[in-house]
PDB file of N, CA, C and O in Angstrom:
ATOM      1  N   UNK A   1     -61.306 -56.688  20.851  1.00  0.00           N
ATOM      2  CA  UNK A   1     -59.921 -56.307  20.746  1.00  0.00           C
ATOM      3  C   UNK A   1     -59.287 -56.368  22.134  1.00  0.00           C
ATOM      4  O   UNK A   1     -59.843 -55.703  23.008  1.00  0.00           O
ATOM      5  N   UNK A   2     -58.203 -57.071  22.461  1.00  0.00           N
ATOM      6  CA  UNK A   2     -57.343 -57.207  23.633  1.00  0.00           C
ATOM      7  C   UNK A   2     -56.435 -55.824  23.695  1.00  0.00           C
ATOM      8  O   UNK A   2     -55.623 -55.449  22.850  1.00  0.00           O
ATOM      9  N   UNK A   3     -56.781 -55.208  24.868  1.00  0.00           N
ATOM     10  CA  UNK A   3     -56.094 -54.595  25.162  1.00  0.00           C
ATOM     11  C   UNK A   3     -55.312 -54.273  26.580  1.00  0.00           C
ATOM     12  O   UNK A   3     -55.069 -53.243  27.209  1.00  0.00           O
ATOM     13  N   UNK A   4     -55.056 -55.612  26.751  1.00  0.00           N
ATOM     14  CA  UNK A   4     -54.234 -55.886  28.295  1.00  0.00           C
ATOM     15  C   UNK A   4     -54.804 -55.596  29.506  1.00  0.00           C
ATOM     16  O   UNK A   4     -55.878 -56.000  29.952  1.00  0.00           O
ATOM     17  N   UNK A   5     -53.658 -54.556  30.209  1.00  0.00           N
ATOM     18  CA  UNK A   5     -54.436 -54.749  31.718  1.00  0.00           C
ATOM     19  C   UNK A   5     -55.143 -53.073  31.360  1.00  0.00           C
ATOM     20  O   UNK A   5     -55.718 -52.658  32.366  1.00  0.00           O
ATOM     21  N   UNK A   6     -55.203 -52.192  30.315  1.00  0.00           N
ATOM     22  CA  UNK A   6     -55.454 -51.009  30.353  1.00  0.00           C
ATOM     23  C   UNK A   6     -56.951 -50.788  30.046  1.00  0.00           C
ATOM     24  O   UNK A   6     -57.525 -51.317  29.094  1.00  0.00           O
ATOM     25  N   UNK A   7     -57.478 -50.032  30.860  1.00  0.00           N
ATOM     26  CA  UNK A   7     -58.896 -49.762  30.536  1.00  0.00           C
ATOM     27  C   UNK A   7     -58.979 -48.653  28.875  1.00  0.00           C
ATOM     28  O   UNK A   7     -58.004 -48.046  28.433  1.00  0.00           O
ATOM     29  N   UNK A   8     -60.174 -48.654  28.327  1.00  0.00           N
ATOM     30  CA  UNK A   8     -60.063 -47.925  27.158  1.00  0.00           C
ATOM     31  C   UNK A   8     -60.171 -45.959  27.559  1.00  0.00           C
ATOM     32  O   UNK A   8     -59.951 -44.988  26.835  1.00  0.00           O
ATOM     33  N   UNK A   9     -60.514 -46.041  28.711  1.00  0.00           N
ATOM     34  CA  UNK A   9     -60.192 -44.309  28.949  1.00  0.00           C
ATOM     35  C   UNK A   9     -58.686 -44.262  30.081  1.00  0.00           C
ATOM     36  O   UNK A   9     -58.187 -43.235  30.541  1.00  0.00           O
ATOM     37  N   UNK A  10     -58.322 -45.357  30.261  1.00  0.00           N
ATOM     38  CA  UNK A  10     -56.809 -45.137  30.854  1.00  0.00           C
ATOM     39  C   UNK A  10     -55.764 -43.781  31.147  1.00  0.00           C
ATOM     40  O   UNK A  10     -55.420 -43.152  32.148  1.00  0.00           O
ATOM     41  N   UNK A  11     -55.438 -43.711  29.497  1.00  0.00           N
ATOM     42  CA  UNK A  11     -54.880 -42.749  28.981  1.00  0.00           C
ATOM     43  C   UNK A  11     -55.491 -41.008  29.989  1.00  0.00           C
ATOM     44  O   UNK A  11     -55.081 -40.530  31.047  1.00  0.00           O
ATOM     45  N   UNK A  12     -56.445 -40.591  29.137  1.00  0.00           N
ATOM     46  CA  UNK A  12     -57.821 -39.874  30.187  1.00  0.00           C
ATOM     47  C   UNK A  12     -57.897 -39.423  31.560  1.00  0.00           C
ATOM     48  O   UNK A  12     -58.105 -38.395  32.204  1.00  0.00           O
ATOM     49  N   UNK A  13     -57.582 -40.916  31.755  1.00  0.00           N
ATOM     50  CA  UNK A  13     -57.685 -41.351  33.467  1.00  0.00           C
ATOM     51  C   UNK A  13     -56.623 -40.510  34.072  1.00  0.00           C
ATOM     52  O   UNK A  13     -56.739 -39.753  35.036  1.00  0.00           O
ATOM     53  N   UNK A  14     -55.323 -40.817  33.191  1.00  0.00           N
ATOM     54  CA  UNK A  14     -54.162 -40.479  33.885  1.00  0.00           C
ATOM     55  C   UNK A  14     -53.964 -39.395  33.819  1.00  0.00           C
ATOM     56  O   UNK A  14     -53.447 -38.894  34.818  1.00  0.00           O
ATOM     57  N   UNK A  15     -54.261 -38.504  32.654  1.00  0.00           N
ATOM     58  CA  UNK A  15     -54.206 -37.396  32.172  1.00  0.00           C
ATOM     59  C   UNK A  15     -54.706 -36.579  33.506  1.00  0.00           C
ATOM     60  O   UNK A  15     -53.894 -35.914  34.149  1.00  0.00           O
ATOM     61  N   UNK A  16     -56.338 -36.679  33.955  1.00  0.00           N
ATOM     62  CA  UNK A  16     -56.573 -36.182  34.912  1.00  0.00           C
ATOM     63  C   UNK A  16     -56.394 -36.638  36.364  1.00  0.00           C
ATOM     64  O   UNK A  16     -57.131 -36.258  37.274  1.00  0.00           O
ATOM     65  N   UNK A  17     -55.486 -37.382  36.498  1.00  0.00           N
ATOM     66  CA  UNK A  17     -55.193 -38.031  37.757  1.00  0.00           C
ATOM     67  C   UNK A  17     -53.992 -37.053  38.400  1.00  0.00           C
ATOM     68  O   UNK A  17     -53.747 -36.707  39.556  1.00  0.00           O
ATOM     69  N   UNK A  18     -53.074 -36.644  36.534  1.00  0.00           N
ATOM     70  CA  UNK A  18     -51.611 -35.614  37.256  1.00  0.00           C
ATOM     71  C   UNK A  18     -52.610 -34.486  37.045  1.00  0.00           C
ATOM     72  O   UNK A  18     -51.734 -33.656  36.797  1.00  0.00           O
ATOM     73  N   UNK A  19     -53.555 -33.895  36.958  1.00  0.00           N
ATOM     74  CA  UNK A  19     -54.020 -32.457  36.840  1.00  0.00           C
ATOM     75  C   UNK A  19     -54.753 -32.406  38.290  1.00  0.00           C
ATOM     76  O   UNK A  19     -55.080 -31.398  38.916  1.00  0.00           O
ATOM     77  N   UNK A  20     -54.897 -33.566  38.598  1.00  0.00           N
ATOM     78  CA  UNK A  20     -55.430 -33.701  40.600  1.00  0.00           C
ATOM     79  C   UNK A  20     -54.440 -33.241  41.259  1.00  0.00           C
ATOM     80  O   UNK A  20     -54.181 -32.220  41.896  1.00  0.00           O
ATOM     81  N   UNK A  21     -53.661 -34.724  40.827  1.00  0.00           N
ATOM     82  CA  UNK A  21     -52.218 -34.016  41.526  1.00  0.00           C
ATOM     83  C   UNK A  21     -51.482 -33.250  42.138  1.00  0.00           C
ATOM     84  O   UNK A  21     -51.079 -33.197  43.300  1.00  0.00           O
ATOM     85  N   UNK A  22     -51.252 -32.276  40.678  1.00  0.00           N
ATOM     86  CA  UNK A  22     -50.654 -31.054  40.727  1.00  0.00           C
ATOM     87  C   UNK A  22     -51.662 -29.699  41.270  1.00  0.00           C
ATOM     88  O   UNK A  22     -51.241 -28.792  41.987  1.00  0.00           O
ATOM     89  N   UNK A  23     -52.879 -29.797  40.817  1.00  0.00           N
ATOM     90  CA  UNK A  23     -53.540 -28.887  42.076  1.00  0.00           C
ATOM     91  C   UNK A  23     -53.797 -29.006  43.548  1.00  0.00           C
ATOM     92  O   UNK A  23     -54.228 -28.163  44.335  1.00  0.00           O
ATOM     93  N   UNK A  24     -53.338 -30.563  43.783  1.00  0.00           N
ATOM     94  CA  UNK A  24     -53.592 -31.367  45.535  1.00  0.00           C
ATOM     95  C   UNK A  24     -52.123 -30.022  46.118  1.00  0.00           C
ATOM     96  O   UNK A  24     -52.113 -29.161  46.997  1.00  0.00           O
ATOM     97  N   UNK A  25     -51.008 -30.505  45.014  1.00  0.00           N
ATOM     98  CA  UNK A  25     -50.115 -30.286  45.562  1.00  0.00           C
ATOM     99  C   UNK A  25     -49.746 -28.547  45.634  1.00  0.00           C
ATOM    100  O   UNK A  25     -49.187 -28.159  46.659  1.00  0.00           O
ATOM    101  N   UNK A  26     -50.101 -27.414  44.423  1.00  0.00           N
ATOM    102  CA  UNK A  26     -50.416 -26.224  44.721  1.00  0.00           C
ATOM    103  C   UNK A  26     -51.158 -25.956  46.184  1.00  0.00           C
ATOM    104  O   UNK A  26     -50.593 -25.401  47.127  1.00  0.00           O
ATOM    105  N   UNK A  27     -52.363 -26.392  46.202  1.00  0.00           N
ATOM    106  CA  UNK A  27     -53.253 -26.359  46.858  1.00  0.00           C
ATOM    107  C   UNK A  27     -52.145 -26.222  49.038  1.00  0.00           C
ATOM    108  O   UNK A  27     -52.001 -25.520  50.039  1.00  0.00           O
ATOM    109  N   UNK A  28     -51.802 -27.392  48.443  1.00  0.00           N
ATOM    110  CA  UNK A  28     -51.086 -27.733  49.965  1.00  0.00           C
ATOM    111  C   UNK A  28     -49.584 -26.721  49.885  1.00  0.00           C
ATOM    112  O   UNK A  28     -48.736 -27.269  50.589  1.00  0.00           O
ATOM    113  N   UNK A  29     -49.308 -26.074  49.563  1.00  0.00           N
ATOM    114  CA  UNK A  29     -48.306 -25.358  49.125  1.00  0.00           C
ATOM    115  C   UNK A  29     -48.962 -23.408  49.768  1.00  0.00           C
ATOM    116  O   UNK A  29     -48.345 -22.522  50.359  1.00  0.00           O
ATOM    117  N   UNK A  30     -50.439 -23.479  49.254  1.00  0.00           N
ATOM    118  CA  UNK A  30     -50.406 -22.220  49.498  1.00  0.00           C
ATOM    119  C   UNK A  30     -50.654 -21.456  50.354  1.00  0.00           C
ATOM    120  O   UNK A  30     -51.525 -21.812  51.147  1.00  0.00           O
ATOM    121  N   UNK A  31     -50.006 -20.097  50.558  1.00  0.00           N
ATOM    122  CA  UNK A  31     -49.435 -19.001  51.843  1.00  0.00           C
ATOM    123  C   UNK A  31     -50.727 -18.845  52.409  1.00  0.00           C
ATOM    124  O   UNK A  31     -51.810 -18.996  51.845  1.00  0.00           O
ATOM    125  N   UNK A  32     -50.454 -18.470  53.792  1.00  0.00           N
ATOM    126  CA  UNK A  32     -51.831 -17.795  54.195  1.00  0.00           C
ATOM    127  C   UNK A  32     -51.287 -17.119  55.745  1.00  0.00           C
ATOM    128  O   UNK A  32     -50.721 -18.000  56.391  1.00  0.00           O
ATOM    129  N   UNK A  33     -51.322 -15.961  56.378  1.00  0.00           N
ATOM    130  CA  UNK A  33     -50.748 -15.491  57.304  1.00  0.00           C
ATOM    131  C   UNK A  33     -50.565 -14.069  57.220  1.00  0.00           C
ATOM    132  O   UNK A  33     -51.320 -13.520  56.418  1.00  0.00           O
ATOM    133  N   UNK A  34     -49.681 -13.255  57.898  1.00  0.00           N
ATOM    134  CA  UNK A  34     -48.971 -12.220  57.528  1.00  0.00           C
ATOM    135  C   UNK A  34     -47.402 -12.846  56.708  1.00  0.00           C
ATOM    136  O   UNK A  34     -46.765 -13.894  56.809  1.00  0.00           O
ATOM    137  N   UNK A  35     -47.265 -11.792  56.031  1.00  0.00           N
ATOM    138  CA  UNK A  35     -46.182 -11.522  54.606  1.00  0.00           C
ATOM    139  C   UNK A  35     -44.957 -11.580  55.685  1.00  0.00           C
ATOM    140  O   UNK A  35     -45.071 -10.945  56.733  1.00  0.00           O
ATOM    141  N   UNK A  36     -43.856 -12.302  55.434  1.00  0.00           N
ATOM    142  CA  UNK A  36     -42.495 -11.763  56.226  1.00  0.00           C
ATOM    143  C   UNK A  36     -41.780 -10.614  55.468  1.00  0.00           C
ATOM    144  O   UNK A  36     -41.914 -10.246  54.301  1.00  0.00           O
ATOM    145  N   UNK A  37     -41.048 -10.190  56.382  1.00  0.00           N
ATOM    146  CA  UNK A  37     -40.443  -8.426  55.921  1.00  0.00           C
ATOM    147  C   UNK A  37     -38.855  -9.072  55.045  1.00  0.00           C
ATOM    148  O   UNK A  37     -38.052  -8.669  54.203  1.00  0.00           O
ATOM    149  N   UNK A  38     -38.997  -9.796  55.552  1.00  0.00           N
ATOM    150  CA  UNK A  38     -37.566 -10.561  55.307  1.00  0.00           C
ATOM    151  C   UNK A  38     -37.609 -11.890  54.993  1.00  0.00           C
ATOM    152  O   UNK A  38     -38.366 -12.533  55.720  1.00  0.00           O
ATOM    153  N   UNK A  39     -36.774 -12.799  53.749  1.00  0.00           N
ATOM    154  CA  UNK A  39     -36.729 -13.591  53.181  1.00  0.00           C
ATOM    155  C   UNK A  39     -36.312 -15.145  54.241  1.00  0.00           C
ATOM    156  O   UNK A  39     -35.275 -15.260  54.894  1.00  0.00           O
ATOM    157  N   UNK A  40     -37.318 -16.085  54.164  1.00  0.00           N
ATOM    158  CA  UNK A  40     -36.595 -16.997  55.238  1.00  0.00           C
ATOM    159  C   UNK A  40     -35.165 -17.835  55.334  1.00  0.00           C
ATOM    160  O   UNK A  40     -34.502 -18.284  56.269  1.00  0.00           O
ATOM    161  N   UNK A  41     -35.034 -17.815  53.938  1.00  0.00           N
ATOM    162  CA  UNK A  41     -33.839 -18.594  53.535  1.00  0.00           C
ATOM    163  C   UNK A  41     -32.826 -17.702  53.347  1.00  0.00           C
ATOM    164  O   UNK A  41     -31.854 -17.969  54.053  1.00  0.00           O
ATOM    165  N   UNK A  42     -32.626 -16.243  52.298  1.00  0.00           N
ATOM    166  CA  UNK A  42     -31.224 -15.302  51.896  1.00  0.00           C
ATOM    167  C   UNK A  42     -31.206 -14.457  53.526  1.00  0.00           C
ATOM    168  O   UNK A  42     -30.192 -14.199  54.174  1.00  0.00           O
ATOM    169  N   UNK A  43     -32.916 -14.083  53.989  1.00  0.00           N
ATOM    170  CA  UNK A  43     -32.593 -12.907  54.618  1.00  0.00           C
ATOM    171  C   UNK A  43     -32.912 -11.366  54.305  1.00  0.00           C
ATOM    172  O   UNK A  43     -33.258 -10.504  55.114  1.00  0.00           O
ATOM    173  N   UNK A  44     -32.636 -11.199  52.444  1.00  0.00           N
ATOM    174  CA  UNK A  44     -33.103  -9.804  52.097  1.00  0.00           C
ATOM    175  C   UNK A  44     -33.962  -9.779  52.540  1.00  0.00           C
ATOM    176  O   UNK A  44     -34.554 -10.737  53.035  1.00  0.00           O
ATOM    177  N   UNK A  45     -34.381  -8.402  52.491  1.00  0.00           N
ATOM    178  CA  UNK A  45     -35.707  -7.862  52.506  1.00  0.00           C
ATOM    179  C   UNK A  45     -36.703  -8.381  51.296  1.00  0.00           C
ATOM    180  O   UNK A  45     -36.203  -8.877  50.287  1.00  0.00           O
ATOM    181  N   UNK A  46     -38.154  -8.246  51.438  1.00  0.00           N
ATOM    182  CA  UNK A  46     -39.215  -9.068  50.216  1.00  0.00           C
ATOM    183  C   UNK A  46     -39.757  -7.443  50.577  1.00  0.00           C
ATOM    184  O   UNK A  46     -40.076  -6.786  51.568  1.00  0.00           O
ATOM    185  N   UNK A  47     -39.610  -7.232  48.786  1.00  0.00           N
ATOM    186  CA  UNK A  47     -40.525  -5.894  48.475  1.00  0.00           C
ATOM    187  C   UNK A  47     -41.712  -5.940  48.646  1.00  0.00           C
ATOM    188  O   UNK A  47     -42.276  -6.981  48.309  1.00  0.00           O
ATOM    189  N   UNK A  48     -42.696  -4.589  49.358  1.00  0.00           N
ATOM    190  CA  UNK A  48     -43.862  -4.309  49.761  1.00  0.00           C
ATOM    191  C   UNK A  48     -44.930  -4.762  48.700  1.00  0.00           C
ATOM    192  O   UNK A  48     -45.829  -5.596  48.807  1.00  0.00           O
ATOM    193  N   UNK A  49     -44.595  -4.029  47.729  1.00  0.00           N
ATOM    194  CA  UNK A  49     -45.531  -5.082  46.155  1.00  0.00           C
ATOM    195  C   UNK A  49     -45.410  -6.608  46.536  1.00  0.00           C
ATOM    196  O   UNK A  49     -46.545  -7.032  46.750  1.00  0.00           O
ATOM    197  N   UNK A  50     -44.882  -7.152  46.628  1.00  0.00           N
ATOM    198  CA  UNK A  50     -44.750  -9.048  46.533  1.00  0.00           C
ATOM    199  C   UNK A  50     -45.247  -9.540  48.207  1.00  0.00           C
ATOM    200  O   UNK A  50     -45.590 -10.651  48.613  1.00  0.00           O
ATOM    201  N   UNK A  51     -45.116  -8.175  48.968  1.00  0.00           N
ATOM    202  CA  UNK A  51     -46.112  -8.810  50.223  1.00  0.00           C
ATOM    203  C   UNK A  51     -47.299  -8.745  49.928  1.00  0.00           C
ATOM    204  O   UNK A  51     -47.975  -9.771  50.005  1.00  0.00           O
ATOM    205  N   UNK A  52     -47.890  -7.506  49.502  1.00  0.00           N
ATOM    206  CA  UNK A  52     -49.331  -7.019  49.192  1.00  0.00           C
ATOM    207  C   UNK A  52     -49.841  -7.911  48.357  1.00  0.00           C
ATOM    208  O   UNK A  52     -51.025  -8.248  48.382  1.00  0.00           O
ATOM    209  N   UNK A  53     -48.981  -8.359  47.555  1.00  0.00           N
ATOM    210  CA  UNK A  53     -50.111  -9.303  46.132  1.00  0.00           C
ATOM    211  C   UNK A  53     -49.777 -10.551  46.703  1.00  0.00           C
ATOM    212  O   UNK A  53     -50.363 -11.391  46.021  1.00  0.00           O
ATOM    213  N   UNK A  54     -48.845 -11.362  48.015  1.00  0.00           N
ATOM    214  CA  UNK A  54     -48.913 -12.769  47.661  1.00  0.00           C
ATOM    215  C   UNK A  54     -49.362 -12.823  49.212  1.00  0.00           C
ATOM    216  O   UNK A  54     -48.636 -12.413  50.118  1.00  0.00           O
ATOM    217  N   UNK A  55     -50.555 -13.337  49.396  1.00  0.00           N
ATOM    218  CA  UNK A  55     -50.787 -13.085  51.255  1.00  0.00           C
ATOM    219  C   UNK A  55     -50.005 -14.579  51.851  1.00  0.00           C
ATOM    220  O   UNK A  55     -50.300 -15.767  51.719  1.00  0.00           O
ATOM    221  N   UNK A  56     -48.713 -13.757  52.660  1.00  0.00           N
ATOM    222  CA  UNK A  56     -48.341 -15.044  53.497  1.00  0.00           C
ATOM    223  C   UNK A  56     -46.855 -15.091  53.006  1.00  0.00           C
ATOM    224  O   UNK A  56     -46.199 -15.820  53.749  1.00  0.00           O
ATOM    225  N   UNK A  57     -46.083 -14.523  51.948  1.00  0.00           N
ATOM    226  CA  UNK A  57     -45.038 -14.891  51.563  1.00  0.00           C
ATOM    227  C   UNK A  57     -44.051 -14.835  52.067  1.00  0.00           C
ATOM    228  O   UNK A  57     -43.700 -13.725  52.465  1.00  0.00           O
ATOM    229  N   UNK A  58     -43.115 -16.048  52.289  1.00  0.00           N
ATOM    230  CA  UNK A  58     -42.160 -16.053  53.257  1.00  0.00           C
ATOM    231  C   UNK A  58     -40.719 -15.848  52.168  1.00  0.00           C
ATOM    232  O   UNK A  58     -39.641 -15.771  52.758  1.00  0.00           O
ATOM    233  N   UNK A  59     -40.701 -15.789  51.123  1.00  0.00           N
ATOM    234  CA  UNK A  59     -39.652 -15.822  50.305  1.00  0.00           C
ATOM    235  C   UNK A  59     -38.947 -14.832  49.182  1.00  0.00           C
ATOM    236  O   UNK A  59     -39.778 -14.110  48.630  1.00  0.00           O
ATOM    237  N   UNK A  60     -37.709 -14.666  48.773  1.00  0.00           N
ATOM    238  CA  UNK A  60     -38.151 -13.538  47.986  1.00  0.00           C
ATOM    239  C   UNK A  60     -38.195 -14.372  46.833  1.00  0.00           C
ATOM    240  O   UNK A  60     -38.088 -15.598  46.829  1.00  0.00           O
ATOM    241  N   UNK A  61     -38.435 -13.287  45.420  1.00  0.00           N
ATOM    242  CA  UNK A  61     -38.238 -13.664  44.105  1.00  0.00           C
ATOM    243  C   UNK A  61     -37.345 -14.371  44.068  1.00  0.00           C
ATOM    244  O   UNK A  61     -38.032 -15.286  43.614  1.00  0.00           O
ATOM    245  N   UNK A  62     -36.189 -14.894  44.149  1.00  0.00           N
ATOM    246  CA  UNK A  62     -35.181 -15.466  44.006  1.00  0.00           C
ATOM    247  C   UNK A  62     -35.287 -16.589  44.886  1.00  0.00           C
ATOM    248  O   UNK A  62     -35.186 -17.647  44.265  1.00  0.00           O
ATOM    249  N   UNK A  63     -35.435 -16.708  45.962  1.00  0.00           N
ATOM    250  CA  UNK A  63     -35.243 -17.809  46.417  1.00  0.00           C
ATOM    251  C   UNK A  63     -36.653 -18.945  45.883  1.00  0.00           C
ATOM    252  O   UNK A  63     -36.532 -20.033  45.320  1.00  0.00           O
ATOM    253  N   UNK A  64     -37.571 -18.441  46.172  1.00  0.00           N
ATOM    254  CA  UNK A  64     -39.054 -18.862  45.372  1.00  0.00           C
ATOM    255  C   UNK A  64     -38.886 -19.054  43.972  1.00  0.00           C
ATOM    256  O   UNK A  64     -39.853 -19.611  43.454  1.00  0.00           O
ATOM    257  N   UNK A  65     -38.122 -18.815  43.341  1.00  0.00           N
ATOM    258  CA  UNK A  65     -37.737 -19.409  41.971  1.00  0.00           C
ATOM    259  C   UNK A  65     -37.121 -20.421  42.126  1.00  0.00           C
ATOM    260  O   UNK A  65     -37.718 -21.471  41.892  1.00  0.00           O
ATOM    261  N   UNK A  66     -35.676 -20.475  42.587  1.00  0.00           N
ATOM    262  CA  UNK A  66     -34.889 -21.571  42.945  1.00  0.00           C
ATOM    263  C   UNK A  66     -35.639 -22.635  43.564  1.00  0.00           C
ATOM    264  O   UNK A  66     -35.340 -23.784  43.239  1.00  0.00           O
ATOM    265  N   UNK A  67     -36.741 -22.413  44.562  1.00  0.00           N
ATOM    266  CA  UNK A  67     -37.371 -23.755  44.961  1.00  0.00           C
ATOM    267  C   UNK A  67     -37.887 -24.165  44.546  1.00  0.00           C
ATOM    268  O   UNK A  67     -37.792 -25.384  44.688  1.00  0.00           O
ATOM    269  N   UNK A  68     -39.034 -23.629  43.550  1.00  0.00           N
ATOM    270  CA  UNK A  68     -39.978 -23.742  42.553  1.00  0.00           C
ATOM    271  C   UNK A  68     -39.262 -25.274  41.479  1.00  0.00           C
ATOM    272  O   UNK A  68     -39.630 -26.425  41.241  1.00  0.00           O
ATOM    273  N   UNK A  69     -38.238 -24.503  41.152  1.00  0.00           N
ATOM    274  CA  UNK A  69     -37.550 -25.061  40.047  1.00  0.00           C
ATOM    275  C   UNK A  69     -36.911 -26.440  40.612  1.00  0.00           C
ATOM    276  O   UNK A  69     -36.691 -27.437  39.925  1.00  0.00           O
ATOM    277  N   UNK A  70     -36.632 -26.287  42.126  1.00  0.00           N
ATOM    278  CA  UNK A  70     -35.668 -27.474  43.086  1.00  0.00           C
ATOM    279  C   UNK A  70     -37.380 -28.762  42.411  1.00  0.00           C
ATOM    280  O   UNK A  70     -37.549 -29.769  41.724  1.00  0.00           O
ATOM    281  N   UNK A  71     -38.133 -27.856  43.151  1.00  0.00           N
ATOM    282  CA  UNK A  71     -39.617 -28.550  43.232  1.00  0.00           C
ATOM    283  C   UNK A  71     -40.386 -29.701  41.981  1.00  0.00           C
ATOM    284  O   UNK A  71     -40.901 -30.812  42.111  1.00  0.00           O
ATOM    285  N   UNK A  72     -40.134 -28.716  40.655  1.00  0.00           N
ATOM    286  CA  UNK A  72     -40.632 -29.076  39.434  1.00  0.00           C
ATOM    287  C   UNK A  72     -39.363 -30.302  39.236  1.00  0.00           C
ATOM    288  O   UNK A  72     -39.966 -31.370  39.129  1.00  0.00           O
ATOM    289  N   UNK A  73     -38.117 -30.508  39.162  1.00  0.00           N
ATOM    290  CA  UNK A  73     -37.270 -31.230  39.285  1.00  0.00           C
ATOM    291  C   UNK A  73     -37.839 -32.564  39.635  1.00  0.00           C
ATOM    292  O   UNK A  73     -38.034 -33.556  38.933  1.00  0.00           O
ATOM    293  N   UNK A  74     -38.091 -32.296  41.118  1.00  0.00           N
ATOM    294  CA  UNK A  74     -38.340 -33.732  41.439  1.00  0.00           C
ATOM    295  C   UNK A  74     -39.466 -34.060  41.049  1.00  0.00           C
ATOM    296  O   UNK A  74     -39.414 -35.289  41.001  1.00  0.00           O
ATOM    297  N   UNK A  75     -40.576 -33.702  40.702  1.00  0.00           N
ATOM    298  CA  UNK A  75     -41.654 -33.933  40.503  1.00  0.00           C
ATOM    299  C   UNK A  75     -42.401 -34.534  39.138  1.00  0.00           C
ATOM    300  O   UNK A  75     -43.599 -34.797  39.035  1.00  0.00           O
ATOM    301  N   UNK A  76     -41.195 -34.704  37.948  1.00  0.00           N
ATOM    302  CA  UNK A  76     -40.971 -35.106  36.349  1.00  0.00           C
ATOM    303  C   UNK A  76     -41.507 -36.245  36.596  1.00  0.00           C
ATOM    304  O   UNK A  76     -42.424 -36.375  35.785  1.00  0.00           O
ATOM    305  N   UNK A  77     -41.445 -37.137  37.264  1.00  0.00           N
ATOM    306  CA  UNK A  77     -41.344 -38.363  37.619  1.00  0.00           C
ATOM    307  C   UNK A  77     -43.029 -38.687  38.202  1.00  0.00           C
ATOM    308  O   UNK A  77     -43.433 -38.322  39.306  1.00  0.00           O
ATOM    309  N   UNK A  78     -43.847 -39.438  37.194  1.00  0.00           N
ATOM    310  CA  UNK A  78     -45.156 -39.580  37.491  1.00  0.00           C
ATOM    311  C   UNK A  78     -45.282 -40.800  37.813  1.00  0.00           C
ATOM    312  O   UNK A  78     -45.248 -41.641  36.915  1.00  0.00           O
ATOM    313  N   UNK A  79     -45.467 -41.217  39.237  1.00  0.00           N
ATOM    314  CA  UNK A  79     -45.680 -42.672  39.420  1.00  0.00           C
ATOM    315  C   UNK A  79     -46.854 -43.067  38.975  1.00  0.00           C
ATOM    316  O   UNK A  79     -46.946 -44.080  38.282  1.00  0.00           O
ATOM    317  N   UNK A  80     -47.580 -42.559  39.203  1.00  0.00           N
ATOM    318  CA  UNK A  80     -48.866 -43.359  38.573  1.00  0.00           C
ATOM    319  C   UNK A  80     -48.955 -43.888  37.332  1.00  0.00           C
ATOM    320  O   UNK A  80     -49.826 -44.691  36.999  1.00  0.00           O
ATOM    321  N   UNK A  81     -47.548 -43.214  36.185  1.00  0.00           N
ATOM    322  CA  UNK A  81     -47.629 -43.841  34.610  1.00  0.00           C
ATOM    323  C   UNK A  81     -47.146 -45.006  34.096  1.00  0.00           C
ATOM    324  O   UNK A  81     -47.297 -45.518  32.987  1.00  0.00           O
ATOM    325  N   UNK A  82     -45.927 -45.700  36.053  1.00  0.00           N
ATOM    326  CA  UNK A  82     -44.816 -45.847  35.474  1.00  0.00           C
ATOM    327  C   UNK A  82     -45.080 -47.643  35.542  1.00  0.00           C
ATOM    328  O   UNK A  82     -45.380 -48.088  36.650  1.00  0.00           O
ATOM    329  N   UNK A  83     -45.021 -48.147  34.944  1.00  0.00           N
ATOM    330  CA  UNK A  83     -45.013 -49.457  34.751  1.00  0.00           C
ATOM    331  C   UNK A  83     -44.730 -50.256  36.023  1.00  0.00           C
ATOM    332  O   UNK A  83     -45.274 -51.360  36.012  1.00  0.00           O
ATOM    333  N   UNK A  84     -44.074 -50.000  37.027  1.00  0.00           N
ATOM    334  CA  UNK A  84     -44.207 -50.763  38.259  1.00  0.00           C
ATOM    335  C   UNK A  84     -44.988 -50.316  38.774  1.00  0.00           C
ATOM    336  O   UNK A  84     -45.391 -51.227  39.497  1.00  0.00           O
ATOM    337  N   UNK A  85     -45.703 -49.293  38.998  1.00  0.00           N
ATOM    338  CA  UNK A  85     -47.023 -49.180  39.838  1.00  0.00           C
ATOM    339  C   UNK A  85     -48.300 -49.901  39.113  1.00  0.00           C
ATOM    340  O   UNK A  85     -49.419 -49.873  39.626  1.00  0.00           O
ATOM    341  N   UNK A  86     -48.041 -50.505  37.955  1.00  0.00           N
ATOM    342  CA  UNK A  86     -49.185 -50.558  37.172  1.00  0.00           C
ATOM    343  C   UNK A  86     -49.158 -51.973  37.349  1.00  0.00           C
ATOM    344  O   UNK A  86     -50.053 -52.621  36.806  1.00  0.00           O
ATOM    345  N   UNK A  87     -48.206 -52.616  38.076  1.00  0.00           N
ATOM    346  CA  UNK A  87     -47.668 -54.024  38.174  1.00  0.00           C
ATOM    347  C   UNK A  87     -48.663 -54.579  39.552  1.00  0.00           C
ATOM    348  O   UNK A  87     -49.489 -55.492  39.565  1.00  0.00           O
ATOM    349  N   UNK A  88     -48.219 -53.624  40.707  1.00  0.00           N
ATOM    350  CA  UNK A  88     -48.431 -53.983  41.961  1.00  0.00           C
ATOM    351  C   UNK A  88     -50.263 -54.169  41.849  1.00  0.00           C
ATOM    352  O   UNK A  88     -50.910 -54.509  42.839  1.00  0.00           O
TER     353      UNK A  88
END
């Protein structure tokens, strides 16, 4: 059976290629330091709970949502699935 340029675990492949990915990219993302008292971007203050449980956090709830979300945005976009990378 012809099945082009795709290997028969392809699919698989890719599946765990964005689950690399996305832990490469957690991974390179996470805090490590002392907690700031104060948010780097608004400025508030970051409550003593959210220093204690996140070691290193430079952000508050709010702004760390908003980037999160800036983040997941750009990130929809899987080159590895997309038919011109599969070209080159």
């Amino acid at each position: 059976m012809a099945v082009g340029w795709a290997n028969d675990d392809s699919v698989s492949q890719q599946i765990q290629n964005t689950i690399e990915d996305e832990i490469s990219r957690v991974r390179s993302l996470s805090m490590q330091g002392v907690s700031a008292e104060f948010c780097d971007e608004c400025g508030e203050p970051i409550p003593l709970a959210r220093r204690t449980a996140i070691k290193g956090v430079r952000l508050c709830v709010e702004c760390q949502s908003s980037h999160e979300h800036e983040s997941q945005r750009l990130a929809l976009f899987n080159r590895r699935g997309s038919k011109d990378s599969q070209l080159r």
